[in-house]
MARTI-282099 format. One record per atom (N, C-alpha, C): residue in three letters; x, y, z. Coordinates in steps of 0.2 Angstrom, whole numbers, padded with zeros to 4 digits, always signed. Layout:
<sites>
AlaXYZ ...
</sites>
This chain:
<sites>
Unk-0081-0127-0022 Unk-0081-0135-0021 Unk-0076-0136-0016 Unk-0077-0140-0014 Unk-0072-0143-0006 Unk-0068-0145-0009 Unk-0060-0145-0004 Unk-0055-0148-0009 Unk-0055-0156-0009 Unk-0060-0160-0004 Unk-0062-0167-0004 Unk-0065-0167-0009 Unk-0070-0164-0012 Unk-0074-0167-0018 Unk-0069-0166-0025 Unk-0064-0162-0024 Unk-0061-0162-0029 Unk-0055-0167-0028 Unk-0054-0170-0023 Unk-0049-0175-0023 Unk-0053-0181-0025 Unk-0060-0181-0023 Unk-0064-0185-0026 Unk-0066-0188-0033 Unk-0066-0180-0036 Unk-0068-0181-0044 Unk-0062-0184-0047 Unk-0058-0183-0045 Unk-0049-0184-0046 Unk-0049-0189-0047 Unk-0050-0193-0041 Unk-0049-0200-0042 Unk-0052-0206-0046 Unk-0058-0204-0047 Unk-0063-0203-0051 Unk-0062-0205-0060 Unk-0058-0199-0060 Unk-0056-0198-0066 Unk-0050-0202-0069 Unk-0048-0201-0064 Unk-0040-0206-0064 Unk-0044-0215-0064 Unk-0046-0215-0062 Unk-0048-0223-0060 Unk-0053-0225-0067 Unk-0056-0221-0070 Unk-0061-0221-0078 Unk-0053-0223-0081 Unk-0049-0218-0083 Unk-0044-0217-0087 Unk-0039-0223-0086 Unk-0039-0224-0081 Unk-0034-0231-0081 Unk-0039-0238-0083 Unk-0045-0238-0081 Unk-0049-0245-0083 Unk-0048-0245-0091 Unk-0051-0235-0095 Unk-0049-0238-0103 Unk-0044-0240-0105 Unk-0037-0237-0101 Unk-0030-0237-0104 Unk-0030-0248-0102 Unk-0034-0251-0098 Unk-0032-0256-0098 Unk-0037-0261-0101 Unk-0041-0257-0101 Unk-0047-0261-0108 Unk-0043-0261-0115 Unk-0039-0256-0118 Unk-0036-0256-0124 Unk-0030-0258-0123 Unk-0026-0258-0117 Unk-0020-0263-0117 Unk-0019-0268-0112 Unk-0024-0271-0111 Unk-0023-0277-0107 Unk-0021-0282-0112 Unk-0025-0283-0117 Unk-0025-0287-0121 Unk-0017-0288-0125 Unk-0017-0280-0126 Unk-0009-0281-0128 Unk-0002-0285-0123 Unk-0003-0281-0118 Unk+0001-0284-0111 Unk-0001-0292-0110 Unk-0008-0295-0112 Unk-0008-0303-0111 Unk-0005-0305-0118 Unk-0003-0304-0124 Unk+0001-0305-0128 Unk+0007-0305-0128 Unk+0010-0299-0127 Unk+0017-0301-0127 Unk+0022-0301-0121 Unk+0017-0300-0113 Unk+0021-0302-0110 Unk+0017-0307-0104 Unk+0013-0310-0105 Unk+0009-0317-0100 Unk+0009-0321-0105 Unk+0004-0321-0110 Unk+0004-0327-0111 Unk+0012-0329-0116 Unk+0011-0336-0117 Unk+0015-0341-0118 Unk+0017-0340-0125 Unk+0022-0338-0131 Unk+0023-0336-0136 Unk+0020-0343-0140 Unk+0017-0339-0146 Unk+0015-0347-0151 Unk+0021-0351-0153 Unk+0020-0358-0151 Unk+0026-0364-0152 Unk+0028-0362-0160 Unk+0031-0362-0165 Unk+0035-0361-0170 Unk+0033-0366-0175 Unk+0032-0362-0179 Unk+0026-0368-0185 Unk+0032-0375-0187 Unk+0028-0380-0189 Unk+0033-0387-0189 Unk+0036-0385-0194 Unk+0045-0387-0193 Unk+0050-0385-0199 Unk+0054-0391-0197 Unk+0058-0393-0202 Unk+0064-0399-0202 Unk+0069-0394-0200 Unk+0073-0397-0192 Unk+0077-0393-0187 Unk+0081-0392-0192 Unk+0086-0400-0194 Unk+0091-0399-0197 Unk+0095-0402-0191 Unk+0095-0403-0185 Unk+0097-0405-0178 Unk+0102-0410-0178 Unk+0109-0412-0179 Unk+0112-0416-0178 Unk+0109-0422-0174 Unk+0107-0418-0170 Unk+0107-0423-0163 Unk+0100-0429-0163 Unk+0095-0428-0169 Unk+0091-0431-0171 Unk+0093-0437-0175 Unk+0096-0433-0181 Unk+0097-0441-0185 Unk+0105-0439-0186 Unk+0108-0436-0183 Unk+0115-0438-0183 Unk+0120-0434-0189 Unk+0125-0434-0190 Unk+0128-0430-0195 Unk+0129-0432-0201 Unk+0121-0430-0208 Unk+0121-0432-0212 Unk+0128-0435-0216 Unk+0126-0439-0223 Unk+0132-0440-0225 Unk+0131-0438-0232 Unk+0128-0433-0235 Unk+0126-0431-0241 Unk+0124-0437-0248 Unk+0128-0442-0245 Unk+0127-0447-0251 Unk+0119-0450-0253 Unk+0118-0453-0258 Unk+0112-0453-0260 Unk+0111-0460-0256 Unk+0103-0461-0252 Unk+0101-0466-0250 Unk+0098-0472-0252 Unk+0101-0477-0251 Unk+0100-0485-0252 Unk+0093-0487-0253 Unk+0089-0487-0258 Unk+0081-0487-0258 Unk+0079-0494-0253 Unk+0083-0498-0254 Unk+0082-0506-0247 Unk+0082-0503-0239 Unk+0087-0498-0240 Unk+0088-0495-0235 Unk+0081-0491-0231 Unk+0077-0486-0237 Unk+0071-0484-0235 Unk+0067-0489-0234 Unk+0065-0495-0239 Unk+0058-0498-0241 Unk+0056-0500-0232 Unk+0050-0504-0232 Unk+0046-0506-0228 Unk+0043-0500-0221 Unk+0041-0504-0216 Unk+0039-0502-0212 Unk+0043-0495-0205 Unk+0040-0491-0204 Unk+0043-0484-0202 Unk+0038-0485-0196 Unk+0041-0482-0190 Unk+0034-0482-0183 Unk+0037-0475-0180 Unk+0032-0471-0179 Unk+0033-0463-0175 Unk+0037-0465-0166 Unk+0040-0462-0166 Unk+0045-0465-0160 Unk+0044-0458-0155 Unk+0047-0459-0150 Unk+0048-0451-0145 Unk+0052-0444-0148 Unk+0049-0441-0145 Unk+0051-0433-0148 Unk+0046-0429-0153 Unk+0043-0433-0153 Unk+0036-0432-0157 Unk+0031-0428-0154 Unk+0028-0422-0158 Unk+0023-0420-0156 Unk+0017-0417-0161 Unk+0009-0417-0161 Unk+0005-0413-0163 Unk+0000-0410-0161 Unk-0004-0405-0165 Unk-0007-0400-0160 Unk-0010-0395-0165 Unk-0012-0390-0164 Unk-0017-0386-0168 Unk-0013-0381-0167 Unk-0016-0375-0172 Unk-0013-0367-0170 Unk-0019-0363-0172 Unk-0022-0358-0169 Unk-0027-0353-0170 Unk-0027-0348-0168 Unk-0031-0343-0171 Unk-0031-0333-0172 Unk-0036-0333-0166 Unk-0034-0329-0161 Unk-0040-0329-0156 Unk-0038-0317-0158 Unk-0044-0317-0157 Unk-0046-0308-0156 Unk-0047-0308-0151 Unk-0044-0305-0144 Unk-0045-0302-0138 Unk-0047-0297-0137 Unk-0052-0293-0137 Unk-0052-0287-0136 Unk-0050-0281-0144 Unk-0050-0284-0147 Unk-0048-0282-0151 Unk-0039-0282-0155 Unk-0038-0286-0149 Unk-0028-0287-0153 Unk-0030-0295-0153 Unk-0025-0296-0159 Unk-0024-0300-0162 Unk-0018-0307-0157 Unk-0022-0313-0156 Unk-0017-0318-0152 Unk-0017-0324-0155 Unk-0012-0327-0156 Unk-0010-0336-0160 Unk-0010-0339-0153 Unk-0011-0347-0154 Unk-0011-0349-0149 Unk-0011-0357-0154 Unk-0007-0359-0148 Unk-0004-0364-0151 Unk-0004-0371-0145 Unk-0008-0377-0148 Unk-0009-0381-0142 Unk-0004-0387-0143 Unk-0001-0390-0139 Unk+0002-0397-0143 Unk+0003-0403-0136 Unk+0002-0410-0140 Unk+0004-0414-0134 Unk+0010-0419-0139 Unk+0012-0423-0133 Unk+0017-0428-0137 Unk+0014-0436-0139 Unk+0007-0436-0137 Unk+0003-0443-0137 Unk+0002-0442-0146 Unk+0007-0445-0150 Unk+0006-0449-0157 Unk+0009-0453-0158 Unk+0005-0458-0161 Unk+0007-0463-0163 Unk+0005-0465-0170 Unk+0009-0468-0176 Unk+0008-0469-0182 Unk+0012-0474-0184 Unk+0010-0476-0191 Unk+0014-0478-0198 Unk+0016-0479-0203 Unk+0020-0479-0206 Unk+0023-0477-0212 Unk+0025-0483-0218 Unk+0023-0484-0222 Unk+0024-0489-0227 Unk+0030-0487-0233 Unk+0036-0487-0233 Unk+0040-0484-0239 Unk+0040-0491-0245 Unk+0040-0491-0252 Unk+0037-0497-0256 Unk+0045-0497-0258 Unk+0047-0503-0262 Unk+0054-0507-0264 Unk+0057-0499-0266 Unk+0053-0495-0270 Unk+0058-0491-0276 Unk+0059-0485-0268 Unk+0057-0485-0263 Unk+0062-0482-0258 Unk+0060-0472-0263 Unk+0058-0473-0264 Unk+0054-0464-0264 Unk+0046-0464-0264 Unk+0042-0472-0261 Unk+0033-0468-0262 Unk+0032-0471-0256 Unk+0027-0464-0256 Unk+0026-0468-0247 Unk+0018-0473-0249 Unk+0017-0479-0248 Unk+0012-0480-0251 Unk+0006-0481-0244 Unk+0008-0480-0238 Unk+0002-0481-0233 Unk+0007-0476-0228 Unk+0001-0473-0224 Unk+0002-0469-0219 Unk-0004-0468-0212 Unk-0004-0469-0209 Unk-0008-0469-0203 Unk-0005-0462-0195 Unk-0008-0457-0195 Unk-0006-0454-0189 Unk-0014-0455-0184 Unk-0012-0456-0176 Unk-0014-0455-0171 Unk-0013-0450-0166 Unk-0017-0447-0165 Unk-0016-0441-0159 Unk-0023-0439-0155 Unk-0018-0442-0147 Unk-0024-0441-0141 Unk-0025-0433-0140 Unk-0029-0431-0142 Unk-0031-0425-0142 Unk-0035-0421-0135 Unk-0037-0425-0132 Unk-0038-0425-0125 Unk-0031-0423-0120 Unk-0026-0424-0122 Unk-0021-0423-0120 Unk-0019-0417-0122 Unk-0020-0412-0127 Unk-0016-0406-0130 Unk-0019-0401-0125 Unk-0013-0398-0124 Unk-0012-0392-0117 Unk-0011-0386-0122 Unk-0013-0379-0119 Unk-0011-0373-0120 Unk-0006-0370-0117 Unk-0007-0363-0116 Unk-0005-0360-0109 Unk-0011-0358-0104 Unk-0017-0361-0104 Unk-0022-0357-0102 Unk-0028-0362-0102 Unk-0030-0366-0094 Unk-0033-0370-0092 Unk-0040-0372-0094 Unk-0043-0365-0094 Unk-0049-0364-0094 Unk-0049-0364-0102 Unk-0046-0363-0107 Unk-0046-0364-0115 Unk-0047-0372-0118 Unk-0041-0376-0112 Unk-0041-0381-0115 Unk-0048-0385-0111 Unk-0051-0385-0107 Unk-0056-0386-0104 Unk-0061-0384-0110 Unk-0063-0380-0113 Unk-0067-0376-0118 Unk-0067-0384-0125 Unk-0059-0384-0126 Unk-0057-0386-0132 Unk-0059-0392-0130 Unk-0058-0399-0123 Unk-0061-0404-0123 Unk-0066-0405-0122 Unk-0071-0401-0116 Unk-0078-0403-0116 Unk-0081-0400-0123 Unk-0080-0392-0125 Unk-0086-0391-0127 Unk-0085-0393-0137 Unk-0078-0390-0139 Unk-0076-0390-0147 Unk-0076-0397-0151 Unk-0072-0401-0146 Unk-0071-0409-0148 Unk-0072-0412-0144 Unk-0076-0411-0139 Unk-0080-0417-0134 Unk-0077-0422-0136 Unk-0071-0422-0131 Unk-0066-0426-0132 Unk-0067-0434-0127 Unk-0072-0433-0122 Unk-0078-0437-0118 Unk-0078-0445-0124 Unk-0079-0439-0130 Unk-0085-0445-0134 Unk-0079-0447-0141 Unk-0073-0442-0143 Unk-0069-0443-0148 Unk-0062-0439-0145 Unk-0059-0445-0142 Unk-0052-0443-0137 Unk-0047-0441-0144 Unk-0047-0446-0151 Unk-0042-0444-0153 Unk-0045-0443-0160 Unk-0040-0440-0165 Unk-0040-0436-0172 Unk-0035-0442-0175 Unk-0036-0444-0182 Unk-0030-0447-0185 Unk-0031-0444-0193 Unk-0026-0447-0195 Unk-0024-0445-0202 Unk-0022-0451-0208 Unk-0024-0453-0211 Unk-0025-0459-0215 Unk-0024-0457-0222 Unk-0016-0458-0224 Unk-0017-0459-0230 Unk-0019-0461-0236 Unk-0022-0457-0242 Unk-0026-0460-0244 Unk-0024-0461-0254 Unk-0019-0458-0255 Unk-0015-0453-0261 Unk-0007-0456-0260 Unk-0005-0461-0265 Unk+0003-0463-0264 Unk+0007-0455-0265 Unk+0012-0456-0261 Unk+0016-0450-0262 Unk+0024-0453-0265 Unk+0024-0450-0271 Unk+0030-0453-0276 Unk+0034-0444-0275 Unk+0042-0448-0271 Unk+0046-0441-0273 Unk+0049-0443-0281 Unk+0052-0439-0283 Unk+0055-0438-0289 Unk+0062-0443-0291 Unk+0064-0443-0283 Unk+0072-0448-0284 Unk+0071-0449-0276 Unk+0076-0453-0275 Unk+0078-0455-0269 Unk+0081-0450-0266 Unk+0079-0447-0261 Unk+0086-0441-0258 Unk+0090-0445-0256 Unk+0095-0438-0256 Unk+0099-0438-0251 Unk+0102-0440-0243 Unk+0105-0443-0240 Unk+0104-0441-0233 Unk+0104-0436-0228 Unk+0100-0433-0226 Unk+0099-0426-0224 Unk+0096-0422-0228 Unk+0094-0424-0235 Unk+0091-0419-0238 Unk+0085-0416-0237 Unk+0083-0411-0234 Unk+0074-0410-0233 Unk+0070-0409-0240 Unk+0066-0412-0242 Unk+0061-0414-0245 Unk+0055-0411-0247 Unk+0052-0406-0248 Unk+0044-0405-0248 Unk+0042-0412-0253 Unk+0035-0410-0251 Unk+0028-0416-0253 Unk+0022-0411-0250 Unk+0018-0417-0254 Unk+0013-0416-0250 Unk+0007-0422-0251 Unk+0004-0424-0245 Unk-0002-0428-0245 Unk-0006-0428-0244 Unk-0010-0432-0249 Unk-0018-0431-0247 Unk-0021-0438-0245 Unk-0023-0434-0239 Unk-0029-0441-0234 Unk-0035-0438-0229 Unk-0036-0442-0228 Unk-0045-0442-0224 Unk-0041-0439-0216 Unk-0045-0435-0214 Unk-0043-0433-0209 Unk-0050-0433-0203 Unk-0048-0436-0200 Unk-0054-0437-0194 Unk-0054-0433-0187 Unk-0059-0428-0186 Unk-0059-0425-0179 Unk-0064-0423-0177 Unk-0067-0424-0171 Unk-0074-0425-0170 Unk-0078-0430-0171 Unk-0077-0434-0173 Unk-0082-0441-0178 Unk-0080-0439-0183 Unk-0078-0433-0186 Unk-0080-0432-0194 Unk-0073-0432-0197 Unk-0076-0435-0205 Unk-0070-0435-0208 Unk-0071-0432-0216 Unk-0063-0427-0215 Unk-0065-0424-0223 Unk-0058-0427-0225 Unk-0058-0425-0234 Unk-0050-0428-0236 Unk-0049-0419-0236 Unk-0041-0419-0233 Unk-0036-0414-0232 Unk-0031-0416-0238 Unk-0027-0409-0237 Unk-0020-0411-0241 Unk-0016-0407-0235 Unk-0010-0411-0233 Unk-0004-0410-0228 Unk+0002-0407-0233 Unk+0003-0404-0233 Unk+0009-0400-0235 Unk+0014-0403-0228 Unk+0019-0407-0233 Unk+0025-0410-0228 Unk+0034-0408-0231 Unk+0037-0408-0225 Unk+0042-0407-0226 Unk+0046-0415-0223 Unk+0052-0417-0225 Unk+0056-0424-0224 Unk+0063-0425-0226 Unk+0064-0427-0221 Unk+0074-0428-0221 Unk+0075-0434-0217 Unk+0080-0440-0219 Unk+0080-0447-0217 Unk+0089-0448-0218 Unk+0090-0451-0214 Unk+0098-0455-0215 Unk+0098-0461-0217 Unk+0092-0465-0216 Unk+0093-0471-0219 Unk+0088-0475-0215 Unk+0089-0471-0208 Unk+0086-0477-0200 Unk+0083-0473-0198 Unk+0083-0465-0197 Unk+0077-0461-0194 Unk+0077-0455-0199 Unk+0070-0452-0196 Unk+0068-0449-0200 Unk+0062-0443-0196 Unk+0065-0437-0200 Unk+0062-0430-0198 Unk+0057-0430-0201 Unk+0050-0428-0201 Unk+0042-0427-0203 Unk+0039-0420-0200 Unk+0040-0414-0204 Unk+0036-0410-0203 Unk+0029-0409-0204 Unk+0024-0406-0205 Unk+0019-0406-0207 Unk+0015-0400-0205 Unk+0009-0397-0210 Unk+0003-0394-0206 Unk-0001-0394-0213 Unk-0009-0394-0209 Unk-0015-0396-0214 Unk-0021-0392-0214 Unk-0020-0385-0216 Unk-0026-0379-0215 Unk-0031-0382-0215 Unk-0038-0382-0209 Unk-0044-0385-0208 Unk-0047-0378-0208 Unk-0056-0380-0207 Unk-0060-0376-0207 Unk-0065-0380-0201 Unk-0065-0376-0195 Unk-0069-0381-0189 Unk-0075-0382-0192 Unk-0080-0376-0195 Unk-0086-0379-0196 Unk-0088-0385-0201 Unk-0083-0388-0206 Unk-0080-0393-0208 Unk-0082-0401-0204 Unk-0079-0400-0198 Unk-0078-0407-0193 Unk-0083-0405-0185 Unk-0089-0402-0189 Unk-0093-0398-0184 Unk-0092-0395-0178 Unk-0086-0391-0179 Unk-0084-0389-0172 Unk-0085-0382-0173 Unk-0088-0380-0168 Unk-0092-0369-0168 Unk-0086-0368-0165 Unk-0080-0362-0168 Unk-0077-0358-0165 Unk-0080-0354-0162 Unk-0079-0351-0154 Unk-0081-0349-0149 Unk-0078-0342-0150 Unk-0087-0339-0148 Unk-0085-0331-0149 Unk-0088-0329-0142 Unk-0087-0328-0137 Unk-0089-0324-0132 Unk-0090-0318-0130 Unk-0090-0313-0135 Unk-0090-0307-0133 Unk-0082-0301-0133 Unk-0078-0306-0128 Unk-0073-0300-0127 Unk-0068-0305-0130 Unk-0067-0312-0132 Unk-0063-0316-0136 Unk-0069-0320-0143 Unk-0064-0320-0148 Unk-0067-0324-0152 Unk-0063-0327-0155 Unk-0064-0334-0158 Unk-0057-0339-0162 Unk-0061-0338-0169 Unk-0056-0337-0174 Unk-0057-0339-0182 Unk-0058-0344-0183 Unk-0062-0343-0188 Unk-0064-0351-0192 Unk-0061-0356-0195 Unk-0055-0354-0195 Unk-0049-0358-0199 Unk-0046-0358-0194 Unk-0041-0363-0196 Unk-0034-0366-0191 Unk-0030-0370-0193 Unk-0025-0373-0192 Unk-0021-0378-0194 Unk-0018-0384-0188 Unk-0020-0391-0193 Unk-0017-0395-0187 Unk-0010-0396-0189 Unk-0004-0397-0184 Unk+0001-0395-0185 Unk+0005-0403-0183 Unk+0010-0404-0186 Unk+0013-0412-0181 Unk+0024-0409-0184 Unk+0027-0413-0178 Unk+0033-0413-0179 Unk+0035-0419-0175 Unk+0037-0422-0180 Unk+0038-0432-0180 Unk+0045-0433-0181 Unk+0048-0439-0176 Unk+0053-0442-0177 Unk+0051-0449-0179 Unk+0053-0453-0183 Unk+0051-0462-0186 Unk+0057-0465-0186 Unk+0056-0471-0185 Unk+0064-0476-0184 Unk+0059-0480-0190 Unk+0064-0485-0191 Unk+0063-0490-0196 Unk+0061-0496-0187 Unk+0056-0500-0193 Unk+0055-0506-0186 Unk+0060-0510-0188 
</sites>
């Protein structure tokens, strides 16, 4: 054999072995070093710099009662399992367009009305072509730009917290996306000083639920579950 055909085969070889070595780790390499790490599931920061340096004492129910409006620094969004190739990738989309409200009643621990808004037309990823997929094709965002959450189940805490103290709950309301609406339960987390207020949240969905087909391509697939996610700051009005 000529020493050309054998630098031929060579290369050959080399060139087969590198495409499977990057068939089986490309996917890895767009994980943890391209794409964008998934945003961090909603938690009460605990942030001074939000509501200020709690004062442990117990809050004034007058203090809480009435009307509550989602203010800036607010954000919601989804999070999902995509299979690339066979590795596993979170992805996590968020925009800061929400708007809501809060109704707290005299006795200052039930929440008795609640309304979220979110332009969902707006929720970015890291990856242009996914978010293009997720407006025109998933939530024909064209036809239904936003998602809201309406509660539907008074939410009675046990006492009045604390200030600063973070809270579990959880609510149930009618959740709309796509036109469709199913009743969810929100597992919520909440901390208040009197005048603002931290709002965690996330609400395990099922897309074929609110008619939306998780998209499987071949070489990418999304799970059939997901969670829509929100992290809210609210001022008294």
């Amino acid at each position: 054999m000529r020493k050309s055909q054998k630098v031929l085969i060579g290369v050959g070889v080399s060139v087969l072995a590198l495409a499977s070595v990057a068939a089986i780790a490309g996917p890895m390499l767009y994980r943890d070093f391209i794409a964008e790490p998934a945003a961090d599931a909603p938690a009460i920061s605990g942030s001074e710099q939000i509501l200020g340096a709690p004062s442990g004492d117990q809050l004034d129910p007058a203090a809480l009662a009435g009307d509550w409006s989602v203010t800036d620094g607010s954000e919601a969004g989804y999070r999902v399992d995509e299979v690339l190739n066979g590795t596993d990738v979170t992805v996590t989309g968020r925009t800061p367009k929400v708007t809501g409200t809060f109704r707290i009643s005299e006795d200052g621990r039930t929440l008795s009305a609640a309304t979220l808004t979110v332009d969902v037309a707006s929720i970015t990823t890291d990856s242009a072509p996914r978010d293009s997929y997720f407006r025109e094709q998933a939530l024909r965002t064209d036809t239904f730009p936003e998602a809201t959450f309406t509660l539907t189940e008074p939410v009675t805490l046990d006492e009045v917290p604390r200030s600063g103290d973070t809270v579990q709950t959880a609510a149930v309301g009618e959740l709309t996306i796509a036109g469709e609406t199913r009743v969810v339960t929100a597992e919520v987390q909440l901390r208040s000083n009197g005048e603002e207020a931290e709002i965690a949240g996330t609400v395990p969905i099922t897309f074929a639920d609110f008619g939306v087909e998780a998209p499987s391509l071949g070489f990418v697939s999304v799970q059939p579950t997901g969670q829509v996610e929100f992290q809210l700051v609210a001022a008294r009005d």
